[in-house]
Each structure stands twice: as C-alpha cells, then as structure tokens.
C-alpha positions in Angstrom: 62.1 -97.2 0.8 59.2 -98.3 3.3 55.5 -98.4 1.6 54.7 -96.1 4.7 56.2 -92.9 4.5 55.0 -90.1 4.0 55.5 -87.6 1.2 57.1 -84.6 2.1 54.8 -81.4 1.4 55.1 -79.5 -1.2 54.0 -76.3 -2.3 50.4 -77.3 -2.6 49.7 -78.3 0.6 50.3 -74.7 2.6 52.6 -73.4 4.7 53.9 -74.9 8.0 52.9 -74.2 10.9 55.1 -72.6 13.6 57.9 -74.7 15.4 56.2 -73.4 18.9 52.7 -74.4 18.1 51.2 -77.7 17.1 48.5 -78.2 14.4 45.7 -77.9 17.1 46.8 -74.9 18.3 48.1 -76.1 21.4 51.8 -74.6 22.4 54.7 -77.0 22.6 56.9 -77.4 25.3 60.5 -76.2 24.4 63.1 -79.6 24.1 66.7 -79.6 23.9 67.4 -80.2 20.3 70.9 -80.6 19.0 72.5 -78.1 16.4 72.3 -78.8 13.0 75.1 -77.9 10.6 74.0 -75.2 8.4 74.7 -76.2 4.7 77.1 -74.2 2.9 76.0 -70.7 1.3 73.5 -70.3 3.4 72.4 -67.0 4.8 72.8 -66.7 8.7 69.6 -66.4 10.4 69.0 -62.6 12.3 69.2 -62.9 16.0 66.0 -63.4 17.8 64.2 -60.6 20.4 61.9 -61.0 23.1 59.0 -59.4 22.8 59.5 -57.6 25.6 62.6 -55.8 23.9 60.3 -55.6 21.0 57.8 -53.6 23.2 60.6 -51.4 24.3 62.1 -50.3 20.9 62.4 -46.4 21.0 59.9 -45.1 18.2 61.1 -42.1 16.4 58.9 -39.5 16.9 55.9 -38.2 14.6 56.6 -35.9 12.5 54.6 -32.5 13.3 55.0 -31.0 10.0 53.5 -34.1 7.9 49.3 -33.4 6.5 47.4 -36.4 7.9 44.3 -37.1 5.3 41.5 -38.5 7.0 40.3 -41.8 5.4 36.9 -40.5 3.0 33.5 -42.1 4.7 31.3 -44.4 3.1 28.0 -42.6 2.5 24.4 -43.0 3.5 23.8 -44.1 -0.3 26.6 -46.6 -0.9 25.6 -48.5 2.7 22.1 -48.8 0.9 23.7 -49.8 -2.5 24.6 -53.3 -2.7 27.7 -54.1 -5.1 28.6 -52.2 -8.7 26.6 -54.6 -11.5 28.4 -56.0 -13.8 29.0 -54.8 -17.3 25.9 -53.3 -19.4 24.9 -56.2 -21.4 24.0 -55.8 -25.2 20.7 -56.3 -25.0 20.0 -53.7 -22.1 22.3 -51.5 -23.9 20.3 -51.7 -27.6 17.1 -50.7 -25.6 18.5 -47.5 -24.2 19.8 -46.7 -27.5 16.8 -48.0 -29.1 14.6 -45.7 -26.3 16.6 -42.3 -27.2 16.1 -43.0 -30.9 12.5 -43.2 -30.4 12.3 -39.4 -27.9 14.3 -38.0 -30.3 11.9 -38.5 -33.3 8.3 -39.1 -31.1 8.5 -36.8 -27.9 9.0 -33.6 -30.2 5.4 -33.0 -31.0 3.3 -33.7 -27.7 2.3 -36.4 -26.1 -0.3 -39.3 -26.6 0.7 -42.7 -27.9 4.4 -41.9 -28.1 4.1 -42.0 -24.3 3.7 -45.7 -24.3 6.4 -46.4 -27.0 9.0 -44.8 -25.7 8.6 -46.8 -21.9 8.0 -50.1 -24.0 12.0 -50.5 -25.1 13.3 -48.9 -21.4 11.7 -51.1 -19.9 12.4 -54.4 -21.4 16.4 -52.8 -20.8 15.2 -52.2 -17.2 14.4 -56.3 -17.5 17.7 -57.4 -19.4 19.6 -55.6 -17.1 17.7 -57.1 -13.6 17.9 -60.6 -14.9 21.8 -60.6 -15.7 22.2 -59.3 -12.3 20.5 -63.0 -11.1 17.1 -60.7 -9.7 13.6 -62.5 -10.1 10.4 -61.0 -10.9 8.5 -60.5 -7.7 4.5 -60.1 -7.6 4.7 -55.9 -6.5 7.6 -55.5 -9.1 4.7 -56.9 -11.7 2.1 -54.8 -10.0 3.8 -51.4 -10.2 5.5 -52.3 -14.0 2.0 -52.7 -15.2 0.5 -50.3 -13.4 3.0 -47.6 -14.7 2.2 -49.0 -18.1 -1.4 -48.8 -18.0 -0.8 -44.5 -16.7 0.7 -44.3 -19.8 -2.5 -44.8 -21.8 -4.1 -41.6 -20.3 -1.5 -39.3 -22.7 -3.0 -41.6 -25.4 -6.8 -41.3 -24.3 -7.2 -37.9 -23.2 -6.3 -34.6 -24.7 -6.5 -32.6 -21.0 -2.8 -31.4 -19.7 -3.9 -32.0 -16.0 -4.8 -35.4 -16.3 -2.1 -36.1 -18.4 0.4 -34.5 -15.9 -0.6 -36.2 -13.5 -0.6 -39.7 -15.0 2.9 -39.8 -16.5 4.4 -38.3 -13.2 2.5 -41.3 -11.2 4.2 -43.3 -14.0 7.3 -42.8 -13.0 7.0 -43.0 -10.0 5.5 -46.5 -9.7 7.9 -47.5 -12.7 11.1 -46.6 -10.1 9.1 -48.6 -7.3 9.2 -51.4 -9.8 13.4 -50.8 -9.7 13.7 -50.6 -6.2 11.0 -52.8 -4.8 10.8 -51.0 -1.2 7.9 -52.0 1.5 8.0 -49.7 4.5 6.8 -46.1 4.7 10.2 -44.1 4.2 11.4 -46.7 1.7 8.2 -46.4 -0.5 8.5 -42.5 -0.8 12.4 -43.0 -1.3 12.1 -45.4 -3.7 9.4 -43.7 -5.9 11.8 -40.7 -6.2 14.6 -43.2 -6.6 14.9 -43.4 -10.5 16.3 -39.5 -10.5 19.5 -40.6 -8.1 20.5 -43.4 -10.7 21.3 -40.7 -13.6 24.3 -40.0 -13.5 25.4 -43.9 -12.2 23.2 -45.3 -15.0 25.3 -42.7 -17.7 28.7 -43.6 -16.4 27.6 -47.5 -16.3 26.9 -46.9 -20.3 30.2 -45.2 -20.8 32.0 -48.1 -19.3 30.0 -50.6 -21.2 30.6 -49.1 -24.4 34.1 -48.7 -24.1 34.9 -52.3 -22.8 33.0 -53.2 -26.0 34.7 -51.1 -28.1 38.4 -52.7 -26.9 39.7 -55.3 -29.8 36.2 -55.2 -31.8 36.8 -51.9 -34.0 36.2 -54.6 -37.2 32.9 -56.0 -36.0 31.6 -52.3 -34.8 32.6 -50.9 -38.3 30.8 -53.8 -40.1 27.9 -52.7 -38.4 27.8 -48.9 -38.7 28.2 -50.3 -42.8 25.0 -52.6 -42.2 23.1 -49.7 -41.2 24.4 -47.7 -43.6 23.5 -49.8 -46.5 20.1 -50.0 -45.0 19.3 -46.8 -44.6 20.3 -45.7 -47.6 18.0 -48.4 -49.3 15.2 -47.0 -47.1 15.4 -43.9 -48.7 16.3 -44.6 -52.4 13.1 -47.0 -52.1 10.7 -45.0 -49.9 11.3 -42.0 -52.4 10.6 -43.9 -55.6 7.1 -45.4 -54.4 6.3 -41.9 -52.6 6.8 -40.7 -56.5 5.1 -43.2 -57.5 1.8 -43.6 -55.6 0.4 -40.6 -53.9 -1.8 -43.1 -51.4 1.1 -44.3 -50.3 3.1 -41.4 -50.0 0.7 -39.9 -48.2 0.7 -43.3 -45.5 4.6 -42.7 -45.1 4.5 -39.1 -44.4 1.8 -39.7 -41.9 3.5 -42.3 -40.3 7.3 -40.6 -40.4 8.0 -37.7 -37.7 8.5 -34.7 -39.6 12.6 -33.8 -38.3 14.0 -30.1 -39.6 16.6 -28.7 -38.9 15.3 -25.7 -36.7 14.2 -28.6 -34.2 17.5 -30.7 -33.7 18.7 -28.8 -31.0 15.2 -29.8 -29.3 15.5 -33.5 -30.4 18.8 -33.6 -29.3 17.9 -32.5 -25.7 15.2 -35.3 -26.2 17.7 -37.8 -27.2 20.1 -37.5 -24.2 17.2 -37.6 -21.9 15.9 -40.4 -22.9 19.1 -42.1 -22.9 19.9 -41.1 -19.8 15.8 -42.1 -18.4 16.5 -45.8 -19.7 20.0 -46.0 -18.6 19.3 -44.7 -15.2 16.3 -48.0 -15.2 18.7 -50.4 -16.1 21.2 -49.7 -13.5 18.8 -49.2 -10.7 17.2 -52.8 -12.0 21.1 -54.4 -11.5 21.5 -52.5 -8.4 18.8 -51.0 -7.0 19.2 -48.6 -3.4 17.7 -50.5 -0.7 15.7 -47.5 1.1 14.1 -50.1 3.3 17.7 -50.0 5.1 16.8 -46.6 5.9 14.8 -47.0 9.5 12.9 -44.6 11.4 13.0 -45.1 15.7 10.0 -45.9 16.7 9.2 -42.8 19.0 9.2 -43.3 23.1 5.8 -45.0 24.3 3.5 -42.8 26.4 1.2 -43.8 29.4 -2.0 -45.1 29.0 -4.0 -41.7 30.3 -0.8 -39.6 28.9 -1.8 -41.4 25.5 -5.6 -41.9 25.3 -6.9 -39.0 26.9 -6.4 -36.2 23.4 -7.5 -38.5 21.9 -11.1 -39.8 23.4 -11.8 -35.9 23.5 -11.3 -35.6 20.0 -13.5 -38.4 19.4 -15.9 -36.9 21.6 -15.5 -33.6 19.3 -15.7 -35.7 16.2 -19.1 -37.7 17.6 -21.1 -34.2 18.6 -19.8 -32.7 14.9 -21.7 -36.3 13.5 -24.3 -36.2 15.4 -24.9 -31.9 14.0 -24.3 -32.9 10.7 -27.1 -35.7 11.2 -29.6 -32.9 12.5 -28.9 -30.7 9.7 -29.8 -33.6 7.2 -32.6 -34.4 9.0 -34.0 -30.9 9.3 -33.0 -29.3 6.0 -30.3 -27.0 4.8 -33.1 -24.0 4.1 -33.2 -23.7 8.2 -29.9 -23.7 9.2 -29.1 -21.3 6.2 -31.8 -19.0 7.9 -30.3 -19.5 11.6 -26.6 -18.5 10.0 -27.4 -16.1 8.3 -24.8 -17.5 5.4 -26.1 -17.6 1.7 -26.2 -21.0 0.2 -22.7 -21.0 -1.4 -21.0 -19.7 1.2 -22.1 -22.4 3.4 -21.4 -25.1 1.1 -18.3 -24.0 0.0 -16.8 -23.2 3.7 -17.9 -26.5 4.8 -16.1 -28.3 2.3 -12.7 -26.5 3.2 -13.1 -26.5 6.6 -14.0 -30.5 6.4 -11.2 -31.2 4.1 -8.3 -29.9 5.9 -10.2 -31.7 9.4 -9.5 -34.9 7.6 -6.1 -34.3 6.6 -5.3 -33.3 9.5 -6.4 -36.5 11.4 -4.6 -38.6 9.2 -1.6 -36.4 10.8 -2.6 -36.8 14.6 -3.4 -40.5 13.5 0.8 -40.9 12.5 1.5 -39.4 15.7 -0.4 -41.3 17.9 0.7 -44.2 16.1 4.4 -43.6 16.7 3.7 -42.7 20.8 0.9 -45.3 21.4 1.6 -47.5 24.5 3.3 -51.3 23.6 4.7 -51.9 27.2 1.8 -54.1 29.2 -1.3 -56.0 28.1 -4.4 -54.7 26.5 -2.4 -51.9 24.8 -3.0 -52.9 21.4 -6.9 -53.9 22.1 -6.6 -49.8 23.5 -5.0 -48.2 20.4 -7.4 -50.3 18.5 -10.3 -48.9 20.3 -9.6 -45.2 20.3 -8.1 -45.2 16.4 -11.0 -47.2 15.2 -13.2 -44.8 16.7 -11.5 -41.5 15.4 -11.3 -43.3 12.0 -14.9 -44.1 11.5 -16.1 -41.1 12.6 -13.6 -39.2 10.1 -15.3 -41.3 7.7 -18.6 -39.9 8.4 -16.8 -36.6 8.0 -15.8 -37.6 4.6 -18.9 -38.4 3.7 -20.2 -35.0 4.9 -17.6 -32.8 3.0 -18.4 -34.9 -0.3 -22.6 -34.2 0.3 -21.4 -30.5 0.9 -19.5 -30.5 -2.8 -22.1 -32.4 -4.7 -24.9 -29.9 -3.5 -22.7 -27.1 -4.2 -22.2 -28.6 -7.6 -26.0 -29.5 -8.2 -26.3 -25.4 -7.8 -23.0 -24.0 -9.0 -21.7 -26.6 -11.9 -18.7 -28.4 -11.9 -15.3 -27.1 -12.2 -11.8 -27.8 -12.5 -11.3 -27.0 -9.1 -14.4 -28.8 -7.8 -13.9 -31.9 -9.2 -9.9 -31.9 -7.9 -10.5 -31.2 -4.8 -13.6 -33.8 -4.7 -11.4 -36.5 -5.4 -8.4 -35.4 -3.3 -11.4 -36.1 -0.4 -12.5 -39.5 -1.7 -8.8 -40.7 -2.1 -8.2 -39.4 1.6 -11.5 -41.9 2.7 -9.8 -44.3 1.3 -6.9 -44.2 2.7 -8.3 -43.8 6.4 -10.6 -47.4 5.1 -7.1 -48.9 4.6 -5.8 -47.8 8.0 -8.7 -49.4 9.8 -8.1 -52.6 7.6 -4.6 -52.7 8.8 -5.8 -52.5 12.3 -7.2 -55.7 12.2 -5.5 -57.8 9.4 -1.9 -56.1 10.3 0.1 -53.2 8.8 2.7 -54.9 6.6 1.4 -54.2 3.0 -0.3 -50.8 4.2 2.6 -49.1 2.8 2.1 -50.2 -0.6 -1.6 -50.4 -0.6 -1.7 -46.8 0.3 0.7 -46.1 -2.9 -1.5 -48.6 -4.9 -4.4 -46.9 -4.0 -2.9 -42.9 -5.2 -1.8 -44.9 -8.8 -5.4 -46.3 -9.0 -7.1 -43.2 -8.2 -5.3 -41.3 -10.9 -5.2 -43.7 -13.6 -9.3 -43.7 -12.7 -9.5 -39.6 -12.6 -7.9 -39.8 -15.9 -9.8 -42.2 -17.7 -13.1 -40.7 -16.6 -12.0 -37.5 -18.8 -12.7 -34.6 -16.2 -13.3 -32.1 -18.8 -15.9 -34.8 -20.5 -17.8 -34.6 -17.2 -17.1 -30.8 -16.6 -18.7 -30.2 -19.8 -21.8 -32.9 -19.5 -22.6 -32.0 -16.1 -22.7 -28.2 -16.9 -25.1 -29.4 -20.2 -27.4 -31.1 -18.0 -28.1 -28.1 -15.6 -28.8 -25.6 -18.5 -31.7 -28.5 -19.6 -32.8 -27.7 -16.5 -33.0 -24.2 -16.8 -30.3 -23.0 -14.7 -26.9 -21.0 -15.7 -24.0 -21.9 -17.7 -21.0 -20.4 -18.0 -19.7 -20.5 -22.0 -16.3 -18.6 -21.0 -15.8 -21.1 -18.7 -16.5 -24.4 -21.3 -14.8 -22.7 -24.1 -11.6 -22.9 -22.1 -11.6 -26.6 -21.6 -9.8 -29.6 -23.4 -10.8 -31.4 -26.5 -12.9 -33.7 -24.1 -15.3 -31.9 -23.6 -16.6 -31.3 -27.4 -18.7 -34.5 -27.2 -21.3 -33.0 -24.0 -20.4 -29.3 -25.5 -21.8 -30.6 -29.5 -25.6 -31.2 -27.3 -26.0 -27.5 -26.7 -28.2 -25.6 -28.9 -27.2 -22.5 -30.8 -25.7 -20.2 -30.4 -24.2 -21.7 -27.4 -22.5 -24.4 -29.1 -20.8 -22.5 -31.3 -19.7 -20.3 -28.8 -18.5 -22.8 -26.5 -16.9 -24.7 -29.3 -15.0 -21.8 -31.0 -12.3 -21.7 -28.9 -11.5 -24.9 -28.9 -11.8 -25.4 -32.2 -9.2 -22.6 -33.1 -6.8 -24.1 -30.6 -7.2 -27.4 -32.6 -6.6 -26.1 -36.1 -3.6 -24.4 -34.8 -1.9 -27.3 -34.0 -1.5 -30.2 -36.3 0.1 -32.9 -34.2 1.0 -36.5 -35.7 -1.0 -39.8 -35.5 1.6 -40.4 -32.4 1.1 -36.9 -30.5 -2.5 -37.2 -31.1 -4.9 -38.3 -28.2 -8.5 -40.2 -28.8 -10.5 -37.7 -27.1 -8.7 -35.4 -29.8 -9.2 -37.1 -32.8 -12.6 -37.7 -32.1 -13.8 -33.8 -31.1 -12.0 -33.1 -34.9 -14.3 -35.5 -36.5 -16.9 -34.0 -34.7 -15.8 -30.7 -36.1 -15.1 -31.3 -39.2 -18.6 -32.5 -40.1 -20.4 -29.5 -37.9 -18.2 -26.6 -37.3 -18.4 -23.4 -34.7 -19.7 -20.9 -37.3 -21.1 -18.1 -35.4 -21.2 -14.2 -35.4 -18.9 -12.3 -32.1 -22.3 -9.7 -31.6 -24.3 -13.4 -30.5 -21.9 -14.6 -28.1 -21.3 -10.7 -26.6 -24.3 -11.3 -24.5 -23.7 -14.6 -23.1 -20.5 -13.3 -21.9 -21.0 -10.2 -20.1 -23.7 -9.2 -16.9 -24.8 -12.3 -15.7 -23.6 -14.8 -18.6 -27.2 -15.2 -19.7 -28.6 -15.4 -16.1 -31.3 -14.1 -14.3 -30.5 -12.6 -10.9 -32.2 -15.7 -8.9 -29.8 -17.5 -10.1 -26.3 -16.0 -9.4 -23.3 -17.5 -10.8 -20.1 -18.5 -8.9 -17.1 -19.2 -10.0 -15.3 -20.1 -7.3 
C-alpha cells in the first residue's frame, strides 16, 4: 500500500456530504457513472421522486373534530429572568435555615437588635448564593447592602413604631435593590418591590435542593441529626446543673435565652416559615435576579418648541411673582399681612404650608411630563429644556424654602408634633430631590435614578436616628421655659424617646407626662434582644425617679385650656 493514501473516514469524522453537492457547497454536475453490483443481502433502495411530485402528494385532510392547544406563551417575567440557577448550595442553604431558626426564637417579642441578627445570616446566603452563580460584587450592590444594614439599627436605637416602620420597610427595599441591581426609573421601583415575586421560586428552589441532597446520603444526614442530638442534649443537662448551681449565672442564661412556651409555637412557627421563605426568596433572586431594566418605557412623541415651552415659561412667570410676594411679606412682616387677610396666625401658617407642599409635588409631576414631551429634533433644544426646567426648579426651591419658614414659625408658636415634623421632612426630602434634578441637568441623568432612591434611604435612616419623639418632647420643653403652653396629653402619648427632654419638666408636669409611659413600659417586659436604647435608657431613668403623682394634680392640666391662658391658644392640628 502507497505511503499516500488516505484513510477512509470513520465514525469520528462526521457524516458525508451529499453526492449532489461538494464540500464548498457548490452543486455538481450530474456524470454518467456505471452501475455497481449491489452486494448480496442488501436491501433495495426506495425509488426516488421529484420534488415536484413531492409537492403534489394529496394531503389527507384535517381533521375537524381534533382540539388544537395553543402553544403556552413565555411571560413578561420569564423574558426578564435569565436561566434557572443551579442547585442551592450548602452554605446558602445553612443560612436560610440558620435565618428561620433565629425569627423563630428572636422576632417573637418585638423588635430592636433582633432586627439586625436575623438579616446578618440571609444575607451572607443572599452572597453564597450570588457567587456560585459566577456574579461579582458591584459598587451599588455594596451601597444598598450596607445601607439596608445600617436601617436596621434604627429598631435597635429607637423605641418609636413610626420610625421603626419606616426603617425596616426602606430595608427591604434597598436590601432587594441589592438582589436585582436595576438603574433606570421603572427598573428601580420594580426592583425594590422585587424580593416579594422571588417567594414562592426561592421555596421551590429549597425543596429541590434539599431533596437532590437527600438522594443516596440518608447515612450522612442521619449522622448529623445524631450530632445535634448529642449536643443539644449536653446543652441542657449542662446548662441546668450550673443554673442550679450558681444563681449569677443562671440568671445570665435566662436573660440571654428567648423565653419559648407552648401557647406561642403557633406564632413562632408562622415566624419560622417566614423567615425561611424571606432568606430563600434573597438567595434565589441573588442567582437569578429579574432584570426590570428590560422593562422600557417609549419615550413620549416630541412637541414643538412654542407647543412645548410656552406652559411652561407662564408657570415660571407664576412661580417668579409668588417669589417675589413671599419676598415682600418677609420684608414687611407677617403682623401686616395677617391684618390685610384677615386670617389668624395659625391659619395662615398652616394653609400656607399645605397649599406650598402639594405646589411642589405637583411640579415635580409637570417636571416628568415635560421631560418625556420636551423637543430633541433640531439644535438648541437641549440648551431650551435646560433653560425653562432650571428656571421652574430654582424657583420651586425658593418655594421649598418658603413652606419650611411657614412650618418652623408655626412650630416656634404651636409646638412640634408628630404630624409637623413628618410632613416637614416629606418637604425637605422633596428639595432635595428637585437639587438632584437640576444636577442631572448639567452632569447628565444616568445615576439620577439611584441617587433619588439613595437620597429617600438616607433621609430615613437620618429621621430615625434623630429620635422624632426625643425632639417632639425637647422642643415642647423648651417653649414652656419660655412661658408658653404645653400640652401633657399630648407628651404622655409619645415613645420612650422622649423621657430624657420629658425628665427636665418640673412637677407635677413631669410626672404627669411621664405616667403613661411609664405604665406602658412596666407592662411589657421585652428581652435584652427586643429591647431598644432609647428604651433601656428612659427605664433607668425611671427606675431611679419614678412618675409618682396624685390624678386630682394632673385634672387641671388636662382639661380647659391645658394650663393656658387665653392669649395663648392651643392648636393641635
């Protein structure tokens, strides 16, 4: 045999192509070949057609009575959804158990520290589960991770609900920004609501984990469970006997153990699953998290120049004349333009405010608006929308800065409420959102998404570690130094943040203020975990000065005026 032939192909090196076409894909011209002899046993090969009288077969007909099913469409959410992860990994799974565990036996009793110990262990799962799935920690996934985290330390600061509310819901809600890591408008209010459509996904991704786990390892599952067994049990035996033994340390244990009865397990169970299902629901949104960026808005249909512009120079022109009032009625005193209105000095204030409050939310709406129709087509268009927006948004920043003068005079003569202080901060949060829209005007619009969203996390995590009832109560302190009214009902009513101002007053008004709250705190007798700062400390202060005081001396300071003369009127509003 010659060096130089060729090897006929095997299996491995693919199939032949065609007899009619040629490796490059070029057709071959049809030569006479002669007839090979078949070999012997072989099957006879079927006749060949045209493809004409392939064309012209007669199809059977369709049958009438036969259910077509329509082929099921993909969904919006499994567009946005890249691939299912892979299976749970150990480590993410421990945490989520590890996460349950801990609402189960913390979450019962309130919340303050517990908070923060319970998000520790979900999200380090969150992390497990986001780098087996090959993602990388970006700088926003750090800044809304920590930034959930640090919301979490309100619960263990401050002993007000509101505050509190507010904090752990802006927690999670930056926490599932973390999972999702969206930019534009839609896909930052999408992806803060996010965590709650990964539930029931993040449950079944557990299920399957578990039971791929538990296929061919029964013996190393079952030496476990003993492990634990054994351990607990030596807990126990050992914890008791030192209890028994030592009443100091007995009395460290019970402190630090969660008191679990019976009555409660139905409540500790519901605590359980949700907490299972919270930190399973992070972990699969960090291995595949919905891309609500994918979700796009069209931007709306441009409008002329004079079609666009012209709204809005008038309402600039509105805006400029309101300024330029506001700027007399500084100048010239609020005593006169009381007089020409014919308004009493609360009314005045307080309509203001309103009125001033919804003007500024409403620009931020025409500002969207005019955003999504502003010319693009020719040049000088942007230098236009510059001009006219920059305008209406410095000018609704001097109409910020009214409404907030209006509140704090209101306050200097009223006191500071709940209500007050919300609504005052609702203002300043909406300046500073119109201060990022002008910075986007000039440095771009890309992060102003996110900065807004940074900005609403900061300004709650800020409202809460101010203590609002602290600065109810100290502000309300300070006016009755300066001879004007106070409202004890009022005070009694607050948090345990506000013992510290309330402890300044002098009898009987302390006591009377403080009663309340100090019955509300001997009622409940929460655990080093479930216990805030701000309520620990108003019990020490308690404990060494208590709210001793007959009802017939706090009878008069609540009824008529609440100790007020008629000069001074109070409002509650």
């Amino acid at each position: 045999m010659s060096d130089h032939t060729s090897p006929r192909p095997g299996p491995s090196d693919g199939p032949e192509p065609p007899d009619s076409v040629e490796r490059t894909g070029t057709p071959q011209q049809d030569t006479p070949a002669k007839a090979q002899p078949e070999p012997p046993g072989t099957a006879a090969e079927p006749p060949r057609t045209s493809a004409y009288a392939r064309q012209n077969v007669p199809q059977h007909p369709a049958d009438p009575w036969r259910r077509h099913h329509p082929q099921p469409q993909p969904s919006a959410v499994s567009k946005l959804r890249p691939a299912e992860p892979a299976v749970i990994s150990a480590a993410t799974l421990c945490c989520a158990v590890a996460a349950a565990v801990l609402s189960a036996l913390l979450l019962g009793d309130g919340l303050g520290v517990n908070a923060l110990i319970v998000a520790v262990p979900a999200a380090l799962g969150a992390h497990f589960a986001a780098r087996t799935a090959g993602r990388r920690l970006r700088p926003w996934t750090a800044v809304w991770a920590l930034g959930g985290l640090a919301l979490l330390a309100v619960p263990a600061l401050r002993d007000a609900g509101w505050p509190v509310f507010l904090a752990v819901v802006s927690a999670l809600a930056l926490g599932s920004l973390a999972l999702h890591g969206s930019r534009g408008w839609l896909g930052v209010f999408l992806g803060s609501l996010g965590l709650l459509c990964a539930v029931a996904d993040g449950l079944a991704w557990g299920g399957r984990g578990v039971r791929s786990r538990l296929n061919g390892s029964q013996k190393r599952l079952g030496g476990v469970i003993r492990s634990l067994g054994v351990a607990v049990v030596l807990l126990v035996v050992f914890g008791a006997l030192f209890a028994s033994a030592d009443a100091a340390f007995a009395d460290v244990l019970g402190s630090l153990m969660p008191d679990v009865s019976v009555s409660d397990s139905p409540w500790r169970l519901l605590l359980f699953v949700t907490g299972l299902a919270g930190a399973l629901a992070a972990g699969y949104a960090a291995a595949a998290p919905v891309r609500w960026d994918g979700i796009t808005v069209r931007p709306g249909k441009a409008r002329g120049r004079l079609e666009w512009a012209l709204p809005l120079i008038v309402l600039d022109l509105l805006f400029a004349v309101f300024v330029t009032v506001q700027l007399t009625v500084l100048l010239g005193g609020y005593d006169k333009v009381m007089a020409a209105t014919d308004l009493s000095y609360s009314a005045y204030a307080r309509q203001g405010f309103w009125q001033l409050l919804w003007a500024t939310v409403l620009t931020l709406l025409v500002i969207a608006l005019a955003l999504r129709w502003a010319p693009r087509g020719r040049d000088g268009d942007r230098t236009l929308v510059r001009a006219v927006l920059g305008t209406l948004c410095l000018l609704t920043l001097t109409v910020v800065a009214s409404a907030l003068r209006r509140m704090d005079l209101y306050v200097d003569a009223y006191g500071l409420t709940r209500l007050r202080i919300s609504v005052a901060a609702v203002e300043l949060w909406l300046g500073v959102v119109i201060a990022l829209i002008m910075a986007a005007g000039f440095f771009g619009a890309r992060l102003l998404p996110r900065a807004v969203a940074a900005s609403a996390a900061v300004g709650v995590l800020a409202f809460g570690l101010i203590s609002p009832d602290g600065l109810i109560a100290e502000q309300n302190v300070h006016r009755y130094r300066a001879d004007r009214s106070i409202d004890v009902d009022y005070l009694g009513g607050l948090s345990a943040d506000a013992v510290p101002a309330l402890d300044k007053l002098p009898e009987p008004l302390r006591s009377c203020a403080l009663r309340d709250i100090e019955r509300s705190l001997d009622e409940g007798d929460a655990p080093w975990y479930a216990t805030s700062w701000g309520e620990a400390r108003a019990r020490d202060i308690l404990r060494k000065r208590g709210a001793d005081v007959a009802e017939e001396y706090c009878d008069p300071l609540r009824t008529g005026g609440r100790g007020v003369d008629e000069s001074d009127p109070y409002d509650p509003y």
